[in-house]
OpenMM code with the backbone's topology and positions (N, CA, C; nanometers):
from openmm import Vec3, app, unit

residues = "UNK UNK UNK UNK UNK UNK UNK UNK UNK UNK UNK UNK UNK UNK UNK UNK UNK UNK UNK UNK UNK UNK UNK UNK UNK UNK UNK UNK UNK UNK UNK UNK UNK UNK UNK UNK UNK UNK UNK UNK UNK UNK UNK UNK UNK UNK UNK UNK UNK UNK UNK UNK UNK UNK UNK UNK UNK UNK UNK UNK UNK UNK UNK UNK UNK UNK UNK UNK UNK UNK UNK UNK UNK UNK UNK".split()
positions = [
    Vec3(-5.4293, 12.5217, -10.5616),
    Vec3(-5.5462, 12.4378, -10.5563),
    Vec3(-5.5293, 12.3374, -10.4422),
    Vec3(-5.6313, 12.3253, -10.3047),
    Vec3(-5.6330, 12.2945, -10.1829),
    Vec3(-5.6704, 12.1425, -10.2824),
    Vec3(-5.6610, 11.9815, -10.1738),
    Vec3(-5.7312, 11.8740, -10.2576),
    Vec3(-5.7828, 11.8574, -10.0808),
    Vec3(-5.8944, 11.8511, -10.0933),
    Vec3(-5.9852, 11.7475, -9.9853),
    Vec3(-6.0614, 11.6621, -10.0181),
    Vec3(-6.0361, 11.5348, -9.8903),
    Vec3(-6.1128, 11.4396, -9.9315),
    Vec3(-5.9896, 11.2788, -9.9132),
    Vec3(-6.0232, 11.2018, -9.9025),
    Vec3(-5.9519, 11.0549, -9.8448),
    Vec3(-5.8445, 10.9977, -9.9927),
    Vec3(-5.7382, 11.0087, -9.8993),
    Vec3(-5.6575, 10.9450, -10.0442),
    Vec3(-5.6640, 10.7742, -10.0540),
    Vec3(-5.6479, 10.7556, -10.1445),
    Vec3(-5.6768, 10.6216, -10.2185),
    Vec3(-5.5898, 10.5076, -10.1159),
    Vec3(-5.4681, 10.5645, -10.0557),
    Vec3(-5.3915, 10.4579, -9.9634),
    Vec3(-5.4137, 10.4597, -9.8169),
    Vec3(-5.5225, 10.5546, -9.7692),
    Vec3(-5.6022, 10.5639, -9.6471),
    Vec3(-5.6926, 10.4820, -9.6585),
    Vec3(-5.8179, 10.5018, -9.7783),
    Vec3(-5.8936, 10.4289, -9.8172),
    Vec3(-5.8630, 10.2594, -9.7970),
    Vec3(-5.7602, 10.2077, -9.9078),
    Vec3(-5.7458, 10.1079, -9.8956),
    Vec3(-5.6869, 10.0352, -9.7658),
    Vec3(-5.5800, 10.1212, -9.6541),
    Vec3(-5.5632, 10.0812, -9.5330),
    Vec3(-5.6466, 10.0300, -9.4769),
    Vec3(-5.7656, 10.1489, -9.4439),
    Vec3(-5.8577, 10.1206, -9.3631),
    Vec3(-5.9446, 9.9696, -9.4318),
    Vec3(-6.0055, 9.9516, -9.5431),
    Vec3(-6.0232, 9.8352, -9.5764),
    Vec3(-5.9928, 9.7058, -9.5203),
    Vec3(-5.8338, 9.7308, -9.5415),
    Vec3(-5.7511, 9.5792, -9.4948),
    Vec3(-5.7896, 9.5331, -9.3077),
    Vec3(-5.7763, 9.6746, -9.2264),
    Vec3(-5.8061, 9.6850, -9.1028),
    Vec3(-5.9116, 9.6479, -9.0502),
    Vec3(-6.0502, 9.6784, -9.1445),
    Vec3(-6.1253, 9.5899, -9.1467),
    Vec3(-6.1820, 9.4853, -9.1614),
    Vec3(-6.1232, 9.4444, -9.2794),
    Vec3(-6.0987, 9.2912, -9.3060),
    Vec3(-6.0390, 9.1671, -9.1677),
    Vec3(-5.9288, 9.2650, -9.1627),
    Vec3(-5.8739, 9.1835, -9.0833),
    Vec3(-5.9697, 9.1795, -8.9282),
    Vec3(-5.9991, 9.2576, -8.8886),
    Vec3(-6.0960, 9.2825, -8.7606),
    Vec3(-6.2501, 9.1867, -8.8046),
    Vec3(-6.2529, 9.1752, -8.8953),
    Vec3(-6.3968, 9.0806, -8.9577),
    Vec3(-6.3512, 8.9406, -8.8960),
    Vec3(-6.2761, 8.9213, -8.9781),
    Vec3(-6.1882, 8.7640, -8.9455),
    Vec3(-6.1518, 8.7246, -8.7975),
    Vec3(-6.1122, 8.7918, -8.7546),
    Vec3(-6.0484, 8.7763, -8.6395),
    Vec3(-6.1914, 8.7609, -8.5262),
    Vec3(-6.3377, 8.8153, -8.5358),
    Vec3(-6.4207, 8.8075, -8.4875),
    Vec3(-6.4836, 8.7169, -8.5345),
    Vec3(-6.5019, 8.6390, -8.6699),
    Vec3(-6.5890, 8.5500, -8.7071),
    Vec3(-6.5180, 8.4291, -8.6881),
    Vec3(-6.3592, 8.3978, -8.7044),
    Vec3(-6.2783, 8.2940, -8.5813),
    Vec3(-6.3332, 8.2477, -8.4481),
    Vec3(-6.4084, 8.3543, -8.3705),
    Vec3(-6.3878, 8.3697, -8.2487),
    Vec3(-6.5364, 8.3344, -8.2242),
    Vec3(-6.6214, 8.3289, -8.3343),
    Vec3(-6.7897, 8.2802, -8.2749),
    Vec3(-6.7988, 8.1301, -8.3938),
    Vec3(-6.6862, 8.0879, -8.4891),
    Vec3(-6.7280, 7.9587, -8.5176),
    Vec3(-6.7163, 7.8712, -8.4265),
    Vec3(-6.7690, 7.7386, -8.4395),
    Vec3(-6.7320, 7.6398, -8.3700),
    Vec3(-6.5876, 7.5611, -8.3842),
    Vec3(-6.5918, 7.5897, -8.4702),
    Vec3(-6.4094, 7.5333, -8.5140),
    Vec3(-6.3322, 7.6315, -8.5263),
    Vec3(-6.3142, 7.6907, -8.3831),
    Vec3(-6.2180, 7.8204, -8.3724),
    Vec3(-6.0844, 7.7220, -8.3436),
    Vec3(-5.9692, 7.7569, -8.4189),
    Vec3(-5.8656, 7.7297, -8.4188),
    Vec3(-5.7767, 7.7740, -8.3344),
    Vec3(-5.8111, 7.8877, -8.2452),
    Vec3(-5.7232, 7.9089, -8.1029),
    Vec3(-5.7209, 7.7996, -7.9836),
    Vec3(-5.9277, 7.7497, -8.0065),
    Vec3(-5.9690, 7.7132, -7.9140),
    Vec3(-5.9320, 7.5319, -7.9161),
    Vec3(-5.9259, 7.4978, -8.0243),
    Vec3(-5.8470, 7.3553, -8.1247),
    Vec3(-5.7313, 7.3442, -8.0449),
    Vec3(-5.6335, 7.4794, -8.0366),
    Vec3(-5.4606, 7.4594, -7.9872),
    Vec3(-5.5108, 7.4536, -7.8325),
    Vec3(-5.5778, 7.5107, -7.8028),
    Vec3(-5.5802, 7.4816, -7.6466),
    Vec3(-5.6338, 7.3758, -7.6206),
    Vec3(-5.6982, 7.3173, -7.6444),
    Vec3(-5.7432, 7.1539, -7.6118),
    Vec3(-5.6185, 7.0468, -7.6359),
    Vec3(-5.5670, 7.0910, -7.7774),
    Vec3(-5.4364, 6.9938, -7.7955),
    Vec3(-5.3563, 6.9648, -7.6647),
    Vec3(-5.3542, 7.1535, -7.6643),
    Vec3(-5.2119, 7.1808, -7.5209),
    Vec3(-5.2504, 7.1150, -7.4453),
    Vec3(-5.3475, 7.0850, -7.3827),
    Vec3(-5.4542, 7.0221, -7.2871),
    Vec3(-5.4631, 6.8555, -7.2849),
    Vec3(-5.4607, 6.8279, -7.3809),
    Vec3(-5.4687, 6.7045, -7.3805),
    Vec3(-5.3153, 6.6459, -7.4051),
    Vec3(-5.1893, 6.7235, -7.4134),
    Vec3(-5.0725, 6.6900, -7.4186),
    Vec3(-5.0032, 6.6884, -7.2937),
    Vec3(-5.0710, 6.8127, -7.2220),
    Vec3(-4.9886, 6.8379, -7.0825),
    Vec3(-5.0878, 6.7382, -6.9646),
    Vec3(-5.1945, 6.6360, -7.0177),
    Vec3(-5.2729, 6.5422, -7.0076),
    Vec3(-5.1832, 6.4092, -6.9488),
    Vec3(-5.1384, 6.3883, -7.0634),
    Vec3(-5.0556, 6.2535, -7.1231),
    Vec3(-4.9172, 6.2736, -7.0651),
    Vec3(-4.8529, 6.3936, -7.0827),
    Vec3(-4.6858, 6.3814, -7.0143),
    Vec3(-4.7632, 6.3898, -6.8572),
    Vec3(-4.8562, 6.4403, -6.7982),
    Vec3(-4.8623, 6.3791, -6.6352),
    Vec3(-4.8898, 6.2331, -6.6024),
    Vec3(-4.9702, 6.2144, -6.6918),
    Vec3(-4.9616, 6.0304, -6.6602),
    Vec3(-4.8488, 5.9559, -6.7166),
    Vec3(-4.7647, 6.0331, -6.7988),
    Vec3(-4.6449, 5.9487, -6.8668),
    Vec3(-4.5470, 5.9724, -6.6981),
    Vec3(-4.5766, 6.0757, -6.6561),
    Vec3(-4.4710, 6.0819, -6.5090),
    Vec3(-4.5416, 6.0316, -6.4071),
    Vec3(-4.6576, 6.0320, -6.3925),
    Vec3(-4.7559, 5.9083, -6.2542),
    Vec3(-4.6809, 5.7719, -6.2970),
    Vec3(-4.7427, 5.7186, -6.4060),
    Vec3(-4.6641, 5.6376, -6.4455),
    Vec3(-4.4938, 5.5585, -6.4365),
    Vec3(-4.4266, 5.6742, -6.4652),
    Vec3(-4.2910, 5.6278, -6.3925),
    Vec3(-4.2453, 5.6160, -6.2844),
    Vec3(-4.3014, 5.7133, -6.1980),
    Vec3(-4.3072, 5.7275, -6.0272),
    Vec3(-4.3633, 5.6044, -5.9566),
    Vec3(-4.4894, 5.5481, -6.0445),
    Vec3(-4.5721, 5.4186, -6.0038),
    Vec3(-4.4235, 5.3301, -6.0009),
    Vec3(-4.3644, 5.3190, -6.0963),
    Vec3(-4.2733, 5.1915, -6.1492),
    Vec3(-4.1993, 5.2220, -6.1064),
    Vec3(-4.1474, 5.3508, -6.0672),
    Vec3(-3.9956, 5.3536, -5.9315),
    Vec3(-3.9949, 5.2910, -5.8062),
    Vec3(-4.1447, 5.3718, -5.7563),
    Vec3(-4.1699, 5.2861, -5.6314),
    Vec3(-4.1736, 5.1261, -5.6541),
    Vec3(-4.2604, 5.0859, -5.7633),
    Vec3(-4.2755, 4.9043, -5.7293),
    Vec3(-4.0882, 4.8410, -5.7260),
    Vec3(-4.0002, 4.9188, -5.8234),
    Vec3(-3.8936, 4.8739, -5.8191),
    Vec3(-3.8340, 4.9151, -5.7070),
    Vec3(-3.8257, 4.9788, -5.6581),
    Vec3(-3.7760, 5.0434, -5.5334),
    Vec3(-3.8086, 4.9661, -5.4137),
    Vec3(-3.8926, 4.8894, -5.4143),
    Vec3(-3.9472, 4.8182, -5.2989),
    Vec3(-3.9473, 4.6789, -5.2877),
    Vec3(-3.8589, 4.6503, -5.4254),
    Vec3(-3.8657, 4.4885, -5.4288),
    Vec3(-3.9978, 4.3970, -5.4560),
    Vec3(-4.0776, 4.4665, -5.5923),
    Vec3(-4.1848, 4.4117, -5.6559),
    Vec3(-4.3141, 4.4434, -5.5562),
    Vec3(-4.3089, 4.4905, -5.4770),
    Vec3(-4.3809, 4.4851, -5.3907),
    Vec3(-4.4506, 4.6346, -5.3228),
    Vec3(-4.5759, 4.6633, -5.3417),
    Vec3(-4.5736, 4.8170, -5.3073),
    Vec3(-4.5748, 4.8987, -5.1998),
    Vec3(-4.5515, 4.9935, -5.1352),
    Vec3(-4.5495, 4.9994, -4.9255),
    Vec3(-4.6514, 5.0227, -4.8839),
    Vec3(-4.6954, 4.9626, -4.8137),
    Vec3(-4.8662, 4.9287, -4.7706),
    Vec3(-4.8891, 5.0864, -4.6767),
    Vec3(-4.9336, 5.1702, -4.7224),
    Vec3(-4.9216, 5.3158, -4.7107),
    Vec3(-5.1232, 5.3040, -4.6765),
    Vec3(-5.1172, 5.3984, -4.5423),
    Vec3(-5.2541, 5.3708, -4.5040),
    Vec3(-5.3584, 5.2138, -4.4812),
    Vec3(-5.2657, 5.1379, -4.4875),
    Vec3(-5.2980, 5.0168, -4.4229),
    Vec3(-5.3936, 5.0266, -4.2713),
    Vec3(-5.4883, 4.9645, -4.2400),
    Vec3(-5.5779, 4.9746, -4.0790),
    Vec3(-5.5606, 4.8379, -4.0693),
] * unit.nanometer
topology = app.Topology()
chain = topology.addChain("A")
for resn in residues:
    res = topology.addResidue(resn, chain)
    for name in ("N", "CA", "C"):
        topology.addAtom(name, app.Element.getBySymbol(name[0]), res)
């Protein structure tokens, strides 16, 4: 006796595959997509450590020069 026809752990695979492919697309058209959340963070972190280093470079030079800053493009 031949059996045709979808076994019950194909069935349910495919389910999950879909599920998961649902999600992963309805992430991707909310407004509070959470990929798009981490990239702004990253963004606004790699933000802050460049002005945390403008910042120190500012204060090397003023110390570096004896309080005083080097009149750079002066006319």
């Amino acid at each position: 006796m031949k059996k045709r026809g979808i076994s019950l752990i194909v069935l349910v695979v495919t389910i999950i595959v879909i599920i998961i492919l649902a999600g992963a697309v309805i992430l991707s058209l909310t407004n509070n997509n959470p990929i798009e959340e981490a990239n702004e963070a990253t963004f606004k972190s790699n933000i802050e450590a460049y002005n945390s280093e403008i910042t120190l470079y500012v204060a090397k030079q003023y110390t570096s020069t004896i309080g005083t800053f080097s009149k750079v493009n002066e006319k």
